[in-house]
C-alpha positions in Angstrom: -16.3 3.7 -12.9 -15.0 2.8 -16.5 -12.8 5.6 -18.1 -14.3 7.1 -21.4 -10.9 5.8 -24.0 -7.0 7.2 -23.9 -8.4 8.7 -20.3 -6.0 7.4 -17.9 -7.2 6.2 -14.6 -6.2 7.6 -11.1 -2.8 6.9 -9.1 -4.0 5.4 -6.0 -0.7 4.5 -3.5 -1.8 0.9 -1.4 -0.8 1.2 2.5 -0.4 -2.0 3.4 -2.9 -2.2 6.0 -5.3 -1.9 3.1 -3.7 -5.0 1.3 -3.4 -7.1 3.8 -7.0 -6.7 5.2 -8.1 -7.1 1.1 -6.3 -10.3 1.0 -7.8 -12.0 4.4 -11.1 -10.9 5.2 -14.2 -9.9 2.3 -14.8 -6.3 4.1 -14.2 -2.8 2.8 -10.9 -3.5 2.1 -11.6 -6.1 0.0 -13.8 -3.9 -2.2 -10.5 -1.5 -3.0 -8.8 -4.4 -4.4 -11.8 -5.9 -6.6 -11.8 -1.9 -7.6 -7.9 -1.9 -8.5 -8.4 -5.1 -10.3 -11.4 -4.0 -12.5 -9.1 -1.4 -13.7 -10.6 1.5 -11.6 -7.6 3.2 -10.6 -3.8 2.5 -11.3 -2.1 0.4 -8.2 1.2 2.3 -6.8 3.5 0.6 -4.6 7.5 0.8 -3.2 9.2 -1.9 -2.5 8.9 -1.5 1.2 4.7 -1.6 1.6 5.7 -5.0 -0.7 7.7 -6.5 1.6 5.8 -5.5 4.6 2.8 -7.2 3.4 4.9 -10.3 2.4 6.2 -10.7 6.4 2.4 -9.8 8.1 0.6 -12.4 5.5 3.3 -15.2 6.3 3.2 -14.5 9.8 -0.6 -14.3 10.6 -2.3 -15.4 8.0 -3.2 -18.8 6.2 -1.5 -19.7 3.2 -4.5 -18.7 0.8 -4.3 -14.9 1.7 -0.4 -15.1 0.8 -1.4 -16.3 -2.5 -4.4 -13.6 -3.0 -1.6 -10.9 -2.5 1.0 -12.5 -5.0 -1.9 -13.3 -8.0 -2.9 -9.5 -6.8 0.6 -8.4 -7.5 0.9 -10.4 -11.1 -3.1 -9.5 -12.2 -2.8 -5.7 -11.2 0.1 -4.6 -13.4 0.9 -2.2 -10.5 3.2 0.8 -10.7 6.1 0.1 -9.0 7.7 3.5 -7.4 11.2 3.9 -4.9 11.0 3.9 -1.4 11.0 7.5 -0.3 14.4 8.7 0.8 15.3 9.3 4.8 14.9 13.1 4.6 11.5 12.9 2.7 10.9 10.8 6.2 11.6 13.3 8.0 10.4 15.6 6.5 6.8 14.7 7.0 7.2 12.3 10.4 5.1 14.2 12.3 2.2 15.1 9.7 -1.4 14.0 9.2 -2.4 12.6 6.0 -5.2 14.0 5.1 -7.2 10.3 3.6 -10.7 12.0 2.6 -10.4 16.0 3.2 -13.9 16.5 2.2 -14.9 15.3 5.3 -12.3 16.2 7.4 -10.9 12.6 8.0 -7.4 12.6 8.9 -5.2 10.0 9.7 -1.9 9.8 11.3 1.1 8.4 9.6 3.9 8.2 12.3 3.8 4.3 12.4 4.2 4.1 8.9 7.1 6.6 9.0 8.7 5.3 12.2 8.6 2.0 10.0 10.4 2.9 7.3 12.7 5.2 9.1 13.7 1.8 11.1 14.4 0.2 8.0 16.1 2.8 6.5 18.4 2.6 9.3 19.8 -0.8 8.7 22.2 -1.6 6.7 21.3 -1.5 2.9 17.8 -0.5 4.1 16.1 -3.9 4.1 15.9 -3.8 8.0 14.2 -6.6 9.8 
């Protein structure tokens, strides 16, 4: 999926679900990372998908998938964005994502919200 020249490639925002499965196990998720690292899309991330995949590697996982996410981080050149504000939480708690509309998938998103809502909560918003 090479770009033609000075065509940029797509924005594509990581969950981290999708990272840490890419980093321990050589399945579907797996393929979206070799993807991100050929170049095929442009890697988005906030600081708190980051940190969440930090604690879930370091807590369940050997030390080699901690070390597949940090050489991710340094050979990706991702975009780093902010995390999104409390009322942007709110704002769209409740909705489902749609992840591919042309089939109709949708997926909901309240875990990731309650999540970051949680955080947000604490004080300086690192949370737990």
């Amino acid at each position: 999926m090479a770009k033609p020249s000075g065509e940029r490639p797509p924005r594509v925002f990581l969950d981290a679900n999708v990272i840490i499965a890419g980093c321990s196990f050589p399945r579907w998720s797996y393929e979206v990372l070799s993807h991100a690292l050929k170049g095929d899309f442009q890697v988005v991330l906030c600081p708190l998908v980051i940190e969440q995949v930090r604690r879930h590697l370091k807590k369940d996982f050997p030390v080699s998938a901690q070390l597949r996410f940090e050489k991710f981080l340094d050979d990706t050149g991702y975009e780093k964005v902010d995390n999104p504000a409390p009322e942007e939480i709110v704002k769209h708690e409740h909705q489902s994502l749609p992840l591919m509309p042309q089939s109709g998938h949708r997926q909901s998103q309240d875990s990731y919200w309650r999540t970051v809502r949680a955080r947000a909560a604490w004080p300086g918003g690192a949370g737990p």
